[in-house]
Every structure is written in C-alpha cells, then in structure tokens.
Kinemage of the C-alpha trace (Angstrom):
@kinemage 1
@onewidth
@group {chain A} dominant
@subgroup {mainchain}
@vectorlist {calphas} color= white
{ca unk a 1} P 10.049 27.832 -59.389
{ca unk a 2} L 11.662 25.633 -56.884
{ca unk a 3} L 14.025 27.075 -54.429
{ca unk a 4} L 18.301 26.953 -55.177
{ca unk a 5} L 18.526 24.598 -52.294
{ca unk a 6} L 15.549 22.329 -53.312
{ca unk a 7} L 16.956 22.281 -57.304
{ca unk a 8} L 20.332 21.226 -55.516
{ca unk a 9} L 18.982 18.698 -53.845
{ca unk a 10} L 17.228 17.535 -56.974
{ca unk a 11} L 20.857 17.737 -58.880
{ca unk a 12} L 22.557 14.894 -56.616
{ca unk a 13} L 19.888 12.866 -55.980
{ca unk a 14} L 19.322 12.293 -59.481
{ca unk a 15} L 22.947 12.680 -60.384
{ca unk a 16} L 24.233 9.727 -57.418
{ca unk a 17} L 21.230 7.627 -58.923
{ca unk a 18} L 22.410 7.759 -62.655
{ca unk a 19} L 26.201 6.770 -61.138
{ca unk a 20} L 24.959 4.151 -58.824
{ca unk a 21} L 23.514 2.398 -62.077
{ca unk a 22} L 26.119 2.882 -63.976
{ca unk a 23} L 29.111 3.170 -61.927
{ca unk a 24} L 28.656 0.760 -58.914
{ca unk a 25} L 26.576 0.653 -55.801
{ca unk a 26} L 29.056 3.175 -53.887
{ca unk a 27} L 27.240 5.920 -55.643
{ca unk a 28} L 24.042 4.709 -53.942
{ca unk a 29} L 25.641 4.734 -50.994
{ca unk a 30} L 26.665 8.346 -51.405
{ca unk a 31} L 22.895 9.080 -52.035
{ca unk a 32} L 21.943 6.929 -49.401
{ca unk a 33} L 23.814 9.076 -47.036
{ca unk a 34} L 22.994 12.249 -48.506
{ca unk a 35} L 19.471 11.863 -48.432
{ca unk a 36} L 19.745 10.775 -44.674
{ca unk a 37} L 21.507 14.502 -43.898
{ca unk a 38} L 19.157 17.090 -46.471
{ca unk a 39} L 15.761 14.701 -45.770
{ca unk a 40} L 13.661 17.415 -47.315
{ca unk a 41} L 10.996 17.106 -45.067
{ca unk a 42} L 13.361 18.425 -42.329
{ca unk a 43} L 13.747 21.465 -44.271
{ca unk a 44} L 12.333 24.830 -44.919
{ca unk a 45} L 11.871 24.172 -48.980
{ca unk a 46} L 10.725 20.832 -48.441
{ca unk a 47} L 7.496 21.515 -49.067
{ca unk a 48} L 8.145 23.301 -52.600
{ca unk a 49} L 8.756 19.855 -53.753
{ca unk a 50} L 6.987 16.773 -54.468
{ca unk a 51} L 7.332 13.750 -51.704
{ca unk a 52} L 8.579 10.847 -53.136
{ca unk a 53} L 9.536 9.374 -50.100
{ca unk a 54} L 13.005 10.542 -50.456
{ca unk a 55} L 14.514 7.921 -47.707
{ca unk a 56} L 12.870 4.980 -48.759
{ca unk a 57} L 13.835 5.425 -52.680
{ca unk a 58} L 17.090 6.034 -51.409
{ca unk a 59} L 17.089 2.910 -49.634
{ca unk a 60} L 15.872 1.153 -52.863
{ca unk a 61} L 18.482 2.645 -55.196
{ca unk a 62} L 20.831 1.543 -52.944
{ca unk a 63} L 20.011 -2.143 -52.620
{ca unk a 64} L 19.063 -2.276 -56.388
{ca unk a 65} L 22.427 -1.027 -57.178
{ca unk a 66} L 24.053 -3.673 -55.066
{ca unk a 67} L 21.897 -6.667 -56.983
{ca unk a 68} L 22.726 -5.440 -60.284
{ca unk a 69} L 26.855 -5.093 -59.665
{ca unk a 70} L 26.503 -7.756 -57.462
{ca unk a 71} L 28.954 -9.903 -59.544
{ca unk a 72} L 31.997 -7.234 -59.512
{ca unk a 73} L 31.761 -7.175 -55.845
{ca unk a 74} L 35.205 -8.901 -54.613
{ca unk a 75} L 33.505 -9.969 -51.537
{ca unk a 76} L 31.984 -13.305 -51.727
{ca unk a 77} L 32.127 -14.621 -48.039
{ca unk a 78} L 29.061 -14.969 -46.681
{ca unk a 79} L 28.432 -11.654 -44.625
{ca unk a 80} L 26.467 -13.451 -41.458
{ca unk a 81} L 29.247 -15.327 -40.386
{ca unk a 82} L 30.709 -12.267 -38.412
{ca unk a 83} L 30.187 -11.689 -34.708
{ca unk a 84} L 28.106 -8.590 -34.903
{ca unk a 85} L 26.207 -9.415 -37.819
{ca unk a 86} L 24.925 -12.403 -36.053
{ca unk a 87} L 24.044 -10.684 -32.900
{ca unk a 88} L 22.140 -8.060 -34.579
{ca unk a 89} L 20.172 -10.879 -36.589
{ca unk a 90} L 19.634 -12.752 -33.063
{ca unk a 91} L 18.664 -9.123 -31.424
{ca unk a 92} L 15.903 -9.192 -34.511
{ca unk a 93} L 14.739 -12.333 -33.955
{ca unk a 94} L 14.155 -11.747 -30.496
{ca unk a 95} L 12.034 -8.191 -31.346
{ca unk a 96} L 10.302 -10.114 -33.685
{ca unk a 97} L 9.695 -13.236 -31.097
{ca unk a 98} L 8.414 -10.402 -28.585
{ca unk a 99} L 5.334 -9.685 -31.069
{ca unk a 100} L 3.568 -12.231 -29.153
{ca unk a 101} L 3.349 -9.938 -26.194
{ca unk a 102} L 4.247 -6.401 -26.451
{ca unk a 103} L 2.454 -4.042 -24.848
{ca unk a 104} L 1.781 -1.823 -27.753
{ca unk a 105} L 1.880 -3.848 -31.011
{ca unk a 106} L 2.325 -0.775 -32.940
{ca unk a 107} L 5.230 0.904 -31.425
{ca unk a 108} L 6.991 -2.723 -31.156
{ca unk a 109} L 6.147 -3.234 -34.520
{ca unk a 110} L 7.724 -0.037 -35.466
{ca unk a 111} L 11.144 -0.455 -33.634
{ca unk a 112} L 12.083 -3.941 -34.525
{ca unk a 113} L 10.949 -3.368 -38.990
{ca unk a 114} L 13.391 -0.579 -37.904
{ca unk a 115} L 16.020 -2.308 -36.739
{ca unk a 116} L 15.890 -5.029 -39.242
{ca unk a 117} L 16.224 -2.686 -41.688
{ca unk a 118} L 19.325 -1.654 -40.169
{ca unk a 119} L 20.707 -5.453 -40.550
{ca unk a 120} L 19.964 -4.994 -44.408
{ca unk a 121} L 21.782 -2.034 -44.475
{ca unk a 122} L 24.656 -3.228 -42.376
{ca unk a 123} L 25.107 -6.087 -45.336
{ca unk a 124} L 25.072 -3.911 -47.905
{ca unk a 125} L 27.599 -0.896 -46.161
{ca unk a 126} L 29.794 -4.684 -45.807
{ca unk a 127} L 29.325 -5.800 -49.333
{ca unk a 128} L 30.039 -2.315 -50.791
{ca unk a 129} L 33.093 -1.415 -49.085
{ca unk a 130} L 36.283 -3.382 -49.711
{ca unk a 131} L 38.992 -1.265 -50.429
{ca unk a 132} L 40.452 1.809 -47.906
{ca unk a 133} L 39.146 4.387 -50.323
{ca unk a 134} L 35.675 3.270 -50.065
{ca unk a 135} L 35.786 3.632 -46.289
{ca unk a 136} L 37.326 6.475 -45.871
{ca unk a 137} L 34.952 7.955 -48.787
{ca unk a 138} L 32.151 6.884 -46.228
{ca unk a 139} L 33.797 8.333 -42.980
{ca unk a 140} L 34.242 11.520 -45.062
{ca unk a 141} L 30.357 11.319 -46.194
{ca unk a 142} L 29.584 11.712 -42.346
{ca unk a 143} L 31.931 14.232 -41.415
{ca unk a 144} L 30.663 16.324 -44.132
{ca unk a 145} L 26.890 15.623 -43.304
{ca unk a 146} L 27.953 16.737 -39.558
{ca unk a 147} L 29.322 20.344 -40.896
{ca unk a 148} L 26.142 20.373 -42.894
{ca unk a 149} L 23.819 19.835 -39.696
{ca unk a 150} L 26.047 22.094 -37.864
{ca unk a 151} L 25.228 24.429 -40.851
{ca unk a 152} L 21.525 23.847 -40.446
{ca unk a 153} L 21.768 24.453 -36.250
{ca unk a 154} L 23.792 27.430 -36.923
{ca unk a 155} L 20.495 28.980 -38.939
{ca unk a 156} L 18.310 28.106 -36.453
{ca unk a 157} L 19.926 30.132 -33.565
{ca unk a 158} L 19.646 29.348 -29.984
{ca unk a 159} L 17.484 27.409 -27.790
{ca unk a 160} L 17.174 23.620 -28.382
{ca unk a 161} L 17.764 22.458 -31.692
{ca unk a 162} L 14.657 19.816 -31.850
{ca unk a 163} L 13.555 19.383 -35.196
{ca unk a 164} L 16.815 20.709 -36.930
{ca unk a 165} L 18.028 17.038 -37.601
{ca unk a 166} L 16.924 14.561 -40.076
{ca unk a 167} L 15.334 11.137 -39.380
{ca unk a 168} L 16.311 9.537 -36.517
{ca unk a 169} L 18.105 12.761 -35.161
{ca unk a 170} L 15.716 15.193 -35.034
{ca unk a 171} L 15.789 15.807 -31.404
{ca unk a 172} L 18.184 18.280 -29.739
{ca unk a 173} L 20.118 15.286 -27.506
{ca unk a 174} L 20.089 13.319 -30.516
{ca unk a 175} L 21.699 15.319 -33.062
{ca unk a 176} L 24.051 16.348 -30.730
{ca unk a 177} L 25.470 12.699 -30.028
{ca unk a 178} L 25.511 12.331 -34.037
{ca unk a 179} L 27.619 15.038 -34.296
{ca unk a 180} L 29.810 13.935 -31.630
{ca unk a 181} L 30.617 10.856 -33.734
{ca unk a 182} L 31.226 13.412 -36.569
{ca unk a 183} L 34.110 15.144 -34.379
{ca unk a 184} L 35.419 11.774 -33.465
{ca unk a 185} L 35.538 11.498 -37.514
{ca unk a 186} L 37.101 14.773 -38.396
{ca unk a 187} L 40.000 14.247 -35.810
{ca unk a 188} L 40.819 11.090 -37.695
{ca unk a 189} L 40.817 12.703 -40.949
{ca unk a 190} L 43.207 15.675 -39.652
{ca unk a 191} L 46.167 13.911 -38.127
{ca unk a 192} L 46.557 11.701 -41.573
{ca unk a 193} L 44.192 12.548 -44.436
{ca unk a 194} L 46.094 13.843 -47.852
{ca unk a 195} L 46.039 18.113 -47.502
{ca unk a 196} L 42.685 18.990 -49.749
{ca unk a 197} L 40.850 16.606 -47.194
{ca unk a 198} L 42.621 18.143 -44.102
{ca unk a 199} L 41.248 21.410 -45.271
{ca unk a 200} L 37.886 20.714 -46.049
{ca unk a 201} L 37.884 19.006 -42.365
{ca unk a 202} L 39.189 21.936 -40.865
{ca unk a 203} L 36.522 24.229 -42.144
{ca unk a 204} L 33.347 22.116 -41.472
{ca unk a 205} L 35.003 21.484 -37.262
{ca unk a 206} L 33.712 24.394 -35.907
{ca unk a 207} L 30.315 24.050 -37.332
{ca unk a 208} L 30.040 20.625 -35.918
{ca unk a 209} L 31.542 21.844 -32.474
{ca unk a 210} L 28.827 24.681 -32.528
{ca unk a 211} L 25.931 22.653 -33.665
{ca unk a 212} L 26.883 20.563 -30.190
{ca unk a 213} L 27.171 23.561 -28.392
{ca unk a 214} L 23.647 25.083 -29.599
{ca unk a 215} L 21.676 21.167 -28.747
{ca unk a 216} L 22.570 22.710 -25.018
{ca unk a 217} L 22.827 18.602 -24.598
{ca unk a 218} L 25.044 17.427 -21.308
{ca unk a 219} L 24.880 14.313 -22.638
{ca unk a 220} L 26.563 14.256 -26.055
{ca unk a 221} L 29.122 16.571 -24.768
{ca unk a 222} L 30.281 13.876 -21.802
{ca unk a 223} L 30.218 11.218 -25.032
{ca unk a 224} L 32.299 13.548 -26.809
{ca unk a 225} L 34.778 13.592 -23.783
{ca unk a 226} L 34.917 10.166 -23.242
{ca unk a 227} L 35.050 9.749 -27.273
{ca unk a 228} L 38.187 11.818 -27.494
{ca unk a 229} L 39.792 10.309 -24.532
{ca unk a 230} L 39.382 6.795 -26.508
{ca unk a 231} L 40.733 8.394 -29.204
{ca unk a 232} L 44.057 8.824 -27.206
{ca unk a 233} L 44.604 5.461 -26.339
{ca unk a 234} L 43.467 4.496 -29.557
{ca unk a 235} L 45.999 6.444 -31.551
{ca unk a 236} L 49.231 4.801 -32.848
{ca unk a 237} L 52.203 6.287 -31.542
{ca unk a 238} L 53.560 8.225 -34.087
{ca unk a 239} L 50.585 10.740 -34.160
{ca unk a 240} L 50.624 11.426 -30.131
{ca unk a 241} L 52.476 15.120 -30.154
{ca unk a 242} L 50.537 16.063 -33.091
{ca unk a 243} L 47.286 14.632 -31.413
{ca unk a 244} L 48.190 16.858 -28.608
{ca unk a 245} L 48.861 20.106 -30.629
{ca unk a 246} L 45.372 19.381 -32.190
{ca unk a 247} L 43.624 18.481 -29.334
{ca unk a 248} L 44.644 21.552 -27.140
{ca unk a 249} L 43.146 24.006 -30.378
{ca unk a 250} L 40.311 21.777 -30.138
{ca unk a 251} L 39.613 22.380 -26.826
{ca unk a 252} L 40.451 26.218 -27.202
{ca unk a 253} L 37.876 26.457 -30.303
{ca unk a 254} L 35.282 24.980 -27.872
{ca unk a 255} L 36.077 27.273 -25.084
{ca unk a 256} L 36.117 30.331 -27.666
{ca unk a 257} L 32.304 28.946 -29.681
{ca unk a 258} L 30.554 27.991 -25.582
{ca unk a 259} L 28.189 30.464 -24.509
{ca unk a 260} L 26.517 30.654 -21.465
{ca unk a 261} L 23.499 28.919 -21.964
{ca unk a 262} L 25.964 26.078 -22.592
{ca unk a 263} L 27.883 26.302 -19.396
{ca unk a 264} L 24.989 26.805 -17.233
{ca unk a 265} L 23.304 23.849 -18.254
{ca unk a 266} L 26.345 22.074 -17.848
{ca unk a 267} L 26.786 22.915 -14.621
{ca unk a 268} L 23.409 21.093 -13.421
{ca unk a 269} L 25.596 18.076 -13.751
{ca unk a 270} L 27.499 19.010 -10.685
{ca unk a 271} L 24.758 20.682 -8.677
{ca unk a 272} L 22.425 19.747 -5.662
{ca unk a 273} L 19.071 18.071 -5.427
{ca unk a 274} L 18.018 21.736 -4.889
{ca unk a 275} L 20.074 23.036 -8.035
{ca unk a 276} L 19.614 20.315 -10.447
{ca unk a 277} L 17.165 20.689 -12.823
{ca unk a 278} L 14.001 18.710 -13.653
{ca unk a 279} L 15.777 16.913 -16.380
{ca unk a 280} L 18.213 15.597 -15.123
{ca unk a 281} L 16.603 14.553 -11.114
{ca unk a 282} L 14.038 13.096 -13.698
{ca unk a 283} L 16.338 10.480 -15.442
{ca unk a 284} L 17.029 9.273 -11.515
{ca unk a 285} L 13.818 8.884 -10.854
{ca unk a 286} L 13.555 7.256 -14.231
{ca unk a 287} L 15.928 4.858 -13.801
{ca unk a 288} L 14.520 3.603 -10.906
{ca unk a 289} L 10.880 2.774 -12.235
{ca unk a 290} L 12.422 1.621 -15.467
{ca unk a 291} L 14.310 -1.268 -13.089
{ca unk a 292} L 10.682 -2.023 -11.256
{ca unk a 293} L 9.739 -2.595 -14.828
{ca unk a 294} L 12.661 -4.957 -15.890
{ca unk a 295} L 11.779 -6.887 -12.448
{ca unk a 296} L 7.926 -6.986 -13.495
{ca unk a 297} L 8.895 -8.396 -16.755
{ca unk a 298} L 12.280 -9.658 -17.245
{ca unk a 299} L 11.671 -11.234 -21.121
{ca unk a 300} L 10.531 -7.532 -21.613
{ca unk a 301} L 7.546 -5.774 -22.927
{ca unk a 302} L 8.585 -4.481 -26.229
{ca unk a 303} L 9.705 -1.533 -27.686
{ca unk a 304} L 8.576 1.522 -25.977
{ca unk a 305} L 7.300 -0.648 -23.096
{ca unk a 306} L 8.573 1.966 -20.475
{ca unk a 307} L 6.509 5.092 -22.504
{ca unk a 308} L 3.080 3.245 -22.448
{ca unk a 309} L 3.530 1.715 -18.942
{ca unk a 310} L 5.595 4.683 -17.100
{ca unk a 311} L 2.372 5.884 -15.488
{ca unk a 312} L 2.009 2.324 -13.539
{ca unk a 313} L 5.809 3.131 -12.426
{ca unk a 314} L 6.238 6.874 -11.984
{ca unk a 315} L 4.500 8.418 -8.770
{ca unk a 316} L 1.625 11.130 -9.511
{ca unk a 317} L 3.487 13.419 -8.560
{ca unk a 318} L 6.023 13.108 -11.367
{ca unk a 319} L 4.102 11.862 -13.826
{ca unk a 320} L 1.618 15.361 -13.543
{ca unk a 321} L 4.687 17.596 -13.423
{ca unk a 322} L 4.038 19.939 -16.140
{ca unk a 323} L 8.112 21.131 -16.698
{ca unk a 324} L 8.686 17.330 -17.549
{ca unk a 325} L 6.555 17.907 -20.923
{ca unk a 326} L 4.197 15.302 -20.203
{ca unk a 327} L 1.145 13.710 -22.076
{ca unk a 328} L -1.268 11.919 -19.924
{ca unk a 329} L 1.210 11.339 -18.310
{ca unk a 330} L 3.305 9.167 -20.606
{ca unk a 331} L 7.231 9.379 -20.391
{ca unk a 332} L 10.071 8.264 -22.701
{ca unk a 333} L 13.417 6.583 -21.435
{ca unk a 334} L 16.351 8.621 -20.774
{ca unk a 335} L 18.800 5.482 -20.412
{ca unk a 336} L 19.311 3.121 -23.280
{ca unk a 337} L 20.577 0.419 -21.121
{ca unk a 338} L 17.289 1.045 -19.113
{ca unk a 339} L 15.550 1.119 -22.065
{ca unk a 340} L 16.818 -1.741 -23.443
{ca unk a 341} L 16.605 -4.041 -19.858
{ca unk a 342} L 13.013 -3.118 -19.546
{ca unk a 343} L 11.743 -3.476 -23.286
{ca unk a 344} L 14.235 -6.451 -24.514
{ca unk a 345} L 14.694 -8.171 -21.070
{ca unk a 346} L 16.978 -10.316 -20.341
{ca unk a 347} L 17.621 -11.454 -23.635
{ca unk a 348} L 18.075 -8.254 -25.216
{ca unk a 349} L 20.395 -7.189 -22.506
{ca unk a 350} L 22.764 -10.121 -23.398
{ca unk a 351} L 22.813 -9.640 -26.896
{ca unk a 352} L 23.852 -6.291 -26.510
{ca unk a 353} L 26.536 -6.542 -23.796
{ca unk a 354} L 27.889 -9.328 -26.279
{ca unk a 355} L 27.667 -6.490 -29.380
{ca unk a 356} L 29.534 -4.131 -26.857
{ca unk a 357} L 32.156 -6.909 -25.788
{ca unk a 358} L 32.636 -7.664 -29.439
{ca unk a 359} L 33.695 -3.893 -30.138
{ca unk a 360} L 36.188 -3.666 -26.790
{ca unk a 361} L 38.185 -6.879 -28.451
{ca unk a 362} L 38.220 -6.149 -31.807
{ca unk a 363} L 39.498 -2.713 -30.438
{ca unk a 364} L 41.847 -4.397 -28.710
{ca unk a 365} L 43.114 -6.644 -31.341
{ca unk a 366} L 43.701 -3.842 -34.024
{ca unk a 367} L 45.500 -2.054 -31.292
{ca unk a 368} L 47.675 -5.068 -30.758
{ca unk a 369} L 48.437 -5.062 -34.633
{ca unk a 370} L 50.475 -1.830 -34.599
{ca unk a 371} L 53.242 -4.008 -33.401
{ca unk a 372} L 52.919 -6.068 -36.318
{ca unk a 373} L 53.072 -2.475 -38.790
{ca unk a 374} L 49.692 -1.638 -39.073
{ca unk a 375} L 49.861 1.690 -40.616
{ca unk a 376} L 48.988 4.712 -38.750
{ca unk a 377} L 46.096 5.329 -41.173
{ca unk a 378} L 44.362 2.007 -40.176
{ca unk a 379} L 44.960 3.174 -36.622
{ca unk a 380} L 43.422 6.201 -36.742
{ca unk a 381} L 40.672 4.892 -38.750
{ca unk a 382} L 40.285 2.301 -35.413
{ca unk a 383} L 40.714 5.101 -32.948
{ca unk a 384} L 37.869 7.093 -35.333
{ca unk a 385} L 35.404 3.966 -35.284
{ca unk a 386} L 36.141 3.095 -31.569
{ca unk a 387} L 35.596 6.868 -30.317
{ca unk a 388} L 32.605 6.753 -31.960
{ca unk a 389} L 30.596 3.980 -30.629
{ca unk a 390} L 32.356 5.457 -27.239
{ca unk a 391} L 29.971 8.540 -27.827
{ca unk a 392} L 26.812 6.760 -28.493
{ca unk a 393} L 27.591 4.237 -25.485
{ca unk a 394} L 28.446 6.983 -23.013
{ca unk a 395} L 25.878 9.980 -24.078
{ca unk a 396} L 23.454 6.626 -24.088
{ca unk a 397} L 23.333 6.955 -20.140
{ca unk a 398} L 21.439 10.412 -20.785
{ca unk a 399} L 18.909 9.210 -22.980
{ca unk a 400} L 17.784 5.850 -25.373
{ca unk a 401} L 19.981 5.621 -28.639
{ca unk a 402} L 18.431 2.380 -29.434
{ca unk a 403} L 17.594 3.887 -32.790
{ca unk a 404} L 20.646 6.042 -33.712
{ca unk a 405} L 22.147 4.762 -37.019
{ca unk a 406} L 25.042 5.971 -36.849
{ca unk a 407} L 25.715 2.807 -34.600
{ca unk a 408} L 25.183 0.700 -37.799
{ca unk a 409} L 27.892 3.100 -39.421
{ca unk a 410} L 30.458 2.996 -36.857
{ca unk a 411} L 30.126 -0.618 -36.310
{ca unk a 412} L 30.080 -2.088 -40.010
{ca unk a 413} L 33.079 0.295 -40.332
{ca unk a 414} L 35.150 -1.021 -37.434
{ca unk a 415} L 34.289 -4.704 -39.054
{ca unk a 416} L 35.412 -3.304 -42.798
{ca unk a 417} L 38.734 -1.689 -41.517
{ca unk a 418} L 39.556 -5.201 -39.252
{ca unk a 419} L 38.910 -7.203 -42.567
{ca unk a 420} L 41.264 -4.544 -44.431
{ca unk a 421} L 43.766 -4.194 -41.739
{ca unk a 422} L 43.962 -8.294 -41.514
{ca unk a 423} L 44.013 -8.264 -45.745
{ca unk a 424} L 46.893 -5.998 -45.728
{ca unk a 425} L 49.107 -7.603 -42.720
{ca unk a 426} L 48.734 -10.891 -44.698
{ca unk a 427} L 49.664 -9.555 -48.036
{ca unk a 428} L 52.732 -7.569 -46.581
{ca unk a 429} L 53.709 -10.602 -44.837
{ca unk a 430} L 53.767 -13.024 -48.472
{ca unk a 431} L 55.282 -10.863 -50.224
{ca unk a 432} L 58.226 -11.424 -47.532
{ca unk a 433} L 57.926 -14.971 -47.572
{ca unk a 434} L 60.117 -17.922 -49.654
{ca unk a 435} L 58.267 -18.414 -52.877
{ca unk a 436} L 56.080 -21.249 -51.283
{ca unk a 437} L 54.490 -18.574 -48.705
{ca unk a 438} L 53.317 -16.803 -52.348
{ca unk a 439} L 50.413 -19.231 -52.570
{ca unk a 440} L 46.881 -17.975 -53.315
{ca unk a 441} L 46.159 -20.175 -50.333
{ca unk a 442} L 48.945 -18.521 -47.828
{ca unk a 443} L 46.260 -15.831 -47.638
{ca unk a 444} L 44.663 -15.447 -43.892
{ca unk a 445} L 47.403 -17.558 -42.805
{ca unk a 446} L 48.884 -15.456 -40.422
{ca unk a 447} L 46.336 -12.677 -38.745
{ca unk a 448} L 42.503 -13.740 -38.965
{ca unk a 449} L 39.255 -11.565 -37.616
{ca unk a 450} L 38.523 -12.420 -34.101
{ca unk a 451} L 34.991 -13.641 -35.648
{ca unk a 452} L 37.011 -16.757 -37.437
C-alpha cells in the first residue's frame, strides 16, 4: 500500500483536475503549482508510485482547462501586446535564432524549449487571473509551497540542502532564493490579509526563514535583505509602524532560528583573500573568464556556453582544484548577468536590462498611484511582487537564475495587479463622474498600463 503522503498527493492531484474541468482553469493552476512544490520524484515515497510525468500532465491540465473555459474568461485583449510579454517572446526568438551556433546543441536546446515554455505559461497565469482574489489565491499558493519546502529542509537536517527542492530548485542556493521570494510573500499577506490568512502565514514564516537558514546560501540571504528593504519603500504609508513592529520580530526570529554554520559562512563575505573561501574567490575568478568569453563572442554561444567552454577560460590551476567540485574540469556560472552576457550576447543582455527597466517603472508608476487612492492592499501586493524580483535580481550576482520560475510568477503578477490596480482607479473614478463619464467607453480613460 502506498504511503499517507503519496495517497495525499494522489487526493489533490486528482481532486484539482476534476475542478479544473469543471470549475475553471484556476483549479489547474492550483495543481499546476502544487505539483511544482510535492514533484514526487523529489521525494522519499516517490518511488512507491507510478511516474506519470507528474509536471508535464500538470502542465497539460492546465492549458486544457484554459481552452475549454476559454469563452468565460473576461480577458479578451490580446496578451502579447504588453511590454514583458514581448520581450520574453523576443528573448525566445533570439535562443531559438542562436541554434545555428551554439556550442552544445543539446544544452541550448534544453534552455531555450525551457524558457518558451515559460512564455506559455506566463499567458495562461495572465489569462487566468483577473480578479484580486485570483491573485492573491496565487501569491498564497507560493507562500504555502515555501512553508512546505521549509517543511521538507527542516527533515533533512543540516548541511546543504541540494536535492531537497523540486524542479528547477533543487540546489541548495536555489531553493534558498525561492524561498526568499516566499518571505517577501508572507510579509505582504501579514500587514493586510483577512485574520484566518494572517494566521496560517504566521505559522508557515519560520519554516521558510529556517529552510533559508539550513541552504547555508550567502546569496539568497543578501536577496532577502535587499528584498525587504524594497519592501519598505514599496509599502504605502499607512502600513509603515506596523511594517516596523513586524519587521523588528522578523529579524529577532532570524537571529533566534541562525546557527553557526550560518554565521560562519556568512562571514566569508567580509573576509580576506586568505579567509575567503573557495566559493566565493571562485565566482571572482569566474567573472573574469566569463567576460573573456562575452569578448570572444559577443552574439553569444548559447545556453551553458560558459560550462562547456570554462576550461579554454579558467587557468589549470582552477579548473583541477578538487574543493571547486569539478568534472574534467567543467564549471557552471555563478553570475546570471555573466551568464547571460556570455551565452545570449549582446542581444540577450539588452532584452533583459529592458525586462528589468520595465519592472523599476511599472514599480514606479503603481507607487505613484497611491496618491490617486490606490488601496493599501494593491500596494502591498506591489511592494510583495517588486521585493521579489529584488531577490532573484540581487541573490542572481551569486549564482545564474536564468531558469528560476518564480521570475515568471513574480513578473506576470506585477503585470495582473497593474491591470487591476488601473481597472479599479478607472471604475472609482466613473462612478464619480456626471452621467456622461458613466460610458462603457469612459473606461481606461484616465490611468492606462505603461505598456499602452
């Protein structure tokens, strides 16, 4: 007989796909999501059960859920005509254009079916959600997914959690930049979800804040600083005491859950050439070979150029250094700008810095909107969104988050909640017009998306 956990599993999988047929395409989002967190073949029972390539049916149920309510969907706008949406597409297109001369067909190959799958799921997360509940049914999705990796690290005890995490996220550095977006989450959800939220929230922090602590990962906890420092500026107003009350017991809880393993390995941040550990002198020295790379090639060489070509770049010496975990030699990038200079070129690079300008504005126009009387759940919902892409973009200076998902999450979400915020301004706004202003076609009249 299967294992509890595995018969669980089997319970909502089955259970979200029944609803997602019958309910709307929200429940195969829910599966979707779910399926992304357990993935069976990360865990210890998921051998007692049959592989039926649990992610990729999820993926199906999900799109085939959107096709068949396609027609209830209130969306109808075409979904490409939005600044990131396009970028990713051109990002595609230029992965796909690179084909023609990767270095390793395979591995290119790989990355950019990858990341066009992540376009497909960007439209449907867009489709799907179009009301505030939906999105902050998906934000609560991934905070609860966080408590249940921090769950999972808390099992596995010390050392580096590699392996622990599902697809995508099953390295130690990884998993803990995911959960740093979950934190960035939770904090949203306490300063201005309803109580029975707040609660549940309160009891799945400190397993997320431990699950960080145990990936021992310097990187994902300077995103998580630099995440919750956004989410200061990023917070309206009329949550800043409270945001400080909960921020300082935040901070405590950390202090109280570090060990020191944890501080230690922090500390080779600060220390000398002498001091510092292999790790991190490595990314230097990484750096460095990865730009004699981008100047070799600046169109690129494809994903995971720098892996298959870092012993051309690396001197003997490092590349034969057995505390570096080498094979043949062969090293990954521990810079995702790096990464993406050297393996996108040029190109690549531009397309990115215009995804990363696109999220600063649009940031900066919902921020602008509290004057207007955006309410303070829309702001917190910006500061959630915002702090999380901070994470990724900061803890992405440690190592390559090209492939993390929870980009796609954070930055669908942050186009949703503009598309909400600008729906509800406008409707606000009519209803204190002259009866002219009431016009169907008043609508978008007064605040538009800065992708208009």
């Amino acid at each position: 007989m299967p294992p509890l956990s595995a018969l669980a599993f089997f319970l909502m999988f089955f259970a979200g796909t029944v609803m997602a047929f019958a309910r709307g395409p929200i429940w195969g989002l829910f599966v979707y999501v779910g399926v992304f967190y357990v993935h069976p073949p990360s865990r210890w029972w998921g051998d007692e059960i049959p592989d039926l390539r649990w992610s990729f049916s999820a993926a199906i149920i999900l799109l085939l859920s959107t096709a068949i309510h396609y027609k209830k969907i209130a969306l109808k706008e075409p979904w490409y005509q939005n600044t990131p949406a396009k970028l990713l597409i051109a990002y595609a297109v230029w992965m796909w254009i690179q084909c023609l001369w990767a270095v390793h067909i395979d591995d290119h190959l790989d990355g950019t079916i990858l990341f066009t799958k992540y376009i497909v799921l960007f439209f449907l997360v867009y489709l799907i959600i179009d009301t505030k509940e939906k999105l902050q049914l998906f934000a609560l999705a991934h905070v609860l997914g966080c408590g249940y990796l921090g769950w999972q690290a808390y099992e596995a005890g010390g050392g580096k959690l590699d392996g622990v995490g599902g697809p995508g996220i099953d390295e130690a550095n990884r998993l803990g930049t995911h959960l740093g977006t979950g934190v960035m989450y939770a904090a949203m959800f306490i300063l201005v979800a309803e109580q029975r939220i707040k609660l549940v929230t309160f009891a799945v922090m400190p397993l997320i804040l431990n699950g960080i602590i145990l990936t021992l990962s310097r990187g994902a906890f300077l995103g998580m600083v630099a995440g919750g420092i956004s989410l200061w500026r990023l917070q309206p107003k009329s949550k800043a005491r409270m945001f400080k009350i909960y921020g300082a017991l935040g901070v405590v809880l950390f202090m109280l859950l570090a060990h020191d393993q944890f501080w230690a390995r922090l500390g080779t941040l600060t220390a000398d050439d002498e001091e510092r550990d292999s790790s991190a002198s490595s990314r230097l020295i990484f750096m460095e070979a990865e730009w004699e790379l981008f100047k070799d090639y600046p169109m690129g060489k494809g994903h995971r150029a720098f892996q298959h070509l870092s012993p051309i770049y690396l001197a003997p010496a490092v590349a034969a250094n057995p505390s570096m975990n080498s094979i043949k030699g062969n090293r990954s990038s521990h810079n995702m700008y790096m990464a993406i200079l050297g393996e996108q070129g040029i190109p690549g690079a531009i397309i990115w810095l215009g995804l990363m300008f696109w999220v600063w504005r649009t940031l900066v126009r919902l921020k602008a909107l509290d004057k207007q009387g955006l309410p303070e759940e829309f702001a917190m919902y910006r500061a959630a969104f915002g702090g999380a892409l901070i994470v990724v973009a900061v803890a992405g200076l440690f190592s390559n988050y090209f492939r993390a998902e929870v980009q796609v999450w954070a930055l669908v979400s942050l186009l949703i909640l503009e598309r909400l915020a600008i729906q509800q301004l406008n409707e606000r706004k009519i209803t204190q017009s002259d009866p002219v202003e009431q016009r169907p076609e008043a609508i978008g009249r007064f605040y538009r998306p800065s992708n208009s």
